[in-house]
MARMAR-9512 format. One record per residue: residue number from 1; residue in three letters; x negated, y negated, z negated of N, C-alpha, C, CB in turn. Coordinates in steps of 0.05 Angstrom, whole numbers, plus 5000, padded with zeros to 4 digits. Atoms other than C-alpha are relative to their C-alpha. Glycine has a CB too. Example, Ala and Ser with C-alpha at 12.3 -4.5 7.8 and 13.67 -1.06 7.14 Angstrom:
2
seq:type:n.east:n.north:n.up:ca.east:ca.north:ca.up:c.east:c.north:c.up:cb.east:cb.north:cb.up
1:ALA:4982:5024:5000:4754:5090:4844:4982:4976:5000:5020:4999:4975
2:SER:5016:5024:5001:4727:5021:4857:5015:4978:4986:4991:4991:5029
END
This chain:
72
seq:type:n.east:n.north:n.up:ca.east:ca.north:ca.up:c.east:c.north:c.up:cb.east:cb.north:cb.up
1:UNK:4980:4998:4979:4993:2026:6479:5004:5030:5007:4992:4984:5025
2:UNK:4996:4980:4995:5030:2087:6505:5006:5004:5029:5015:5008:4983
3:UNK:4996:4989:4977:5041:2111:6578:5019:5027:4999:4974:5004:5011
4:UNK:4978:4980:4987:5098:2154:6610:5001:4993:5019:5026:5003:4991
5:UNK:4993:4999:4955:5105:2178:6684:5027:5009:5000:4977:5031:5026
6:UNK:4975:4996:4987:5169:2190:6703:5017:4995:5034:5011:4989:4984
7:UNK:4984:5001:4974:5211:2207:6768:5029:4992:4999:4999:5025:5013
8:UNK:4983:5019:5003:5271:2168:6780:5016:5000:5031:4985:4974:4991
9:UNK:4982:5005:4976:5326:2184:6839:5021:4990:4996:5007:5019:5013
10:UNK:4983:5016:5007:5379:2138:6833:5013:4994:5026:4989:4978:4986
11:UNK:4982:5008:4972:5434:2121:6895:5007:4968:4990:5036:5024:5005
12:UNK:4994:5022:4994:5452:2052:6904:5023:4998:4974:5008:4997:5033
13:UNK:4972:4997:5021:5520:2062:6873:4989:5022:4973:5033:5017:5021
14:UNK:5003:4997:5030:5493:2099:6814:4988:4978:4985:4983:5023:4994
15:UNK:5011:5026:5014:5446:2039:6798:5022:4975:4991:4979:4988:5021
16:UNK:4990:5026:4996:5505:1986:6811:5011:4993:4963:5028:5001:5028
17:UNK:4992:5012:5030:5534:1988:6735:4976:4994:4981:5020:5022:4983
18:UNK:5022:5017:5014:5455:1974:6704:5003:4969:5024:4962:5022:5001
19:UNK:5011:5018:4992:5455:1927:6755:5021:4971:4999:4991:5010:5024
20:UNK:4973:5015:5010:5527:1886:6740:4999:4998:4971:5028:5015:5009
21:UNK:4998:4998:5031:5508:1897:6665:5014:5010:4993:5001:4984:4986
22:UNK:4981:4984:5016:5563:1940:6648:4988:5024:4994:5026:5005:5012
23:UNK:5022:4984:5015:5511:1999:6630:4970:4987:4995:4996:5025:5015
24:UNK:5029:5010:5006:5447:1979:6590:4967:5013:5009:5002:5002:4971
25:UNK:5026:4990:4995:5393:2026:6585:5003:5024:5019:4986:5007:4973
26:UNK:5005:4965:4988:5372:2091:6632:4984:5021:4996:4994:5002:5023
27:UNK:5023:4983:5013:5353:2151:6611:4986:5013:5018:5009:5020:4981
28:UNK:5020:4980:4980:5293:2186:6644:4993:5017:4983:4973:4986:5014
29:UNK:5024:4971:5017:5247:2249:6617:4980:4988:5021:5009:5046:5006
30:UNK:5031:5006:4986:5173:2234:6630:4990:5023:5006:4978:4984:4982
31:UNK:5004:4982:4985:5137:2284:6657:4991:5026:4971:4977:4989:5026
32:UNK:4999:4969:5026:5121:2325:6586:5016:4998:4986:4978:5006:4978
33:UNK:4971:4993:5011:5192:2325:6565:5009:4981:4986:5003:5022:4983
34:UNK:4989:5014:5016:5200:2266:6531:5016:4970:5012:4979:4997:4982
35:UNK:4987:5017:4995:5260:2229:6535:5009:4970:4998:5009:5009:4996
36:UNK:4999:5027:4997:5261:2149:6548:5032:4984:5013:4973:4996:5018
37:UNK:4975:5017:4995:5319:2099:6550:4987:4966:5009:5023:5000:4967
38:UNK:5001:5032:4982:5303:2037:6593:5013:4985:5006:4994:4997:5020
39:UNK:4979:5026:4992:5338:1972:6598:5002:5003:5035:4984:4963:4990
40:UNK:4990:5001:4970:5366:1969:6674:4985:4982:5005:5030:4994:5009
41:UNK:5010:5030:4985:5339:1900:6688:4970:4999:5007:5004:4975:4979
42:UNK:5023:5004:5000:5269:1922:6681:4996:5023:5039:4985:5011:4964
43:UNK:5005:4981:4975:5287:1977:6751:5012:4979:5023:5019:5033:4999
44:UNK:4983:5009:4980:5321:1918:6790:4977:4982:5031:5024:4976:4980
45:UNK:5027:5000:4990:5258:1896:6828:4991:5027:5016:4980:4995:4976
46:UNK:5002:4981:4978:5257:1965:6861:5019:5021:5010:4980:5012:4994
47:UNK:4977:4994:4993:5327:1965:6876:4996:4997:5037:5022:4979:4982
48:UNK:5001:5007:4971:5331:1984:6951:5032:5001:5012:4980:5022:5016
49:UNK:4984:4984:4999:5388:1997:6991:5014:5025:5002:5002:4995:5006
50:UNK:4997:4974:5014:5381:2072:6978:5008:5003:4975:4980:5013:5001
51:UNK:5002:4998:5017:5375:2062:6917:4970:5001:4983:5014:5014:5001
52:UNK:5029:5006:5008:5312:2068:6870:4993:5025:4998:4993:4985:4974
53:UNK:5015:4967:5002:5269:2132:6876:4969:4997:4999:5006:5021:5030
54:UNK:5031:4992:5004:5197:2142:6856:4992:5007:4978:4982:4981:5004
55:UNK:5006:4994:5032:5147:2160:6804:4994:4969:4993:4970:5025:4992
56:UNK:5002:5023:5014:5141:2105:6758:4978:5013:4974:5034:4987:4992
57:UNK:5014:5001:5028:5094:2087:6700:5010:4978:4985:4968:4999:5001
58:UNK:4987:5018:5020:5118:2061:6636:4982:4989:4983:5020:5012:4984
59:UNK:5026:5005:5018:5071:2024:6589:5028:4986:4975:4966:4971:5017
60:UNK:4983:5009:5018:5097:2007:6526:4981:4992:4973:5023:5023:4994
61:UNK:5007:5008:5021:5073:1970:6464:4989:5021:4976:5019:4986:4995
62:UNK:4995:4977:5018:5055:2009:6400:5014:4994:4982:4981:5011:4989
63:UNK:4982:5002:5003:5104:1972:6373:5025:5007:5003:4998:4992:5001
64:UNK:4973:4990:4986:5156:2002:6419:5000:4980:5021:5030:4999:4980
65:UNK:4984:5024:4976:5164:1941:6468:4989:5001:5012:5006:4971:4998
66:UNK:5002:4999:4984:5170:1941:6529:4968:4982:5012:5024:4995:5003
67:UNK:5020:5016:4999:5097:1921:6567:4999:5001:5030:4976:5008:4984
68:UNK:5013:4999:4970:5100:1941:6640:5016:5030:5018:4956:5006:4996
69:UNK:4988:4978:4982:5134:1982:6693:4994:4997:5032:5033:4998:4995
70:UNK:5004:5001:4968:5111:2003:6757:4995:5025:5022:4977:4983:5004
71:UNK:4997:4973:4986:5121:2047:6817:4974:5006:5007:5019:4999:5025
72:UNK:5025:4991:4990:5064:2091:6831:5006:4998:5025:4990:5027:4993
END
């Protein structure tokens, strides 16, 4: 398995098209530069009405697939 931290400020209305499905994935940078594309559906769980902001950890398969997402 692989791990990525990433920070994540998002406004309400930037989230709303992952969250209507008319955009899929979001891109973040983890914290040593490497760039990740995340399905929306997996940030909707810490959709507030601000919007979503924190650090997050990504766990991911070594397959690639998706295993776990959660706000530090």
């Amino acid at each position: 398995m692989r791990e990525f931290v990433f920070r994540l400020d998002l406004s309400f209305d930037g989230f709303k098209p992952y969250y209507q499905g008319t955009a899929e994935n979001v891109q973040v940078t983890d914290v040593n530069g490497v760039v990740l594309r995340i399905h929306g559906r997996h940030f909707r769980q810490y959709l507030t009405a601000e919007g979503i902001h924190g650090l997050f950890r990504l766990v991911i398969e070594d397959n690639g697939h998706f295993k776990s997402l959660q706000l530090l």
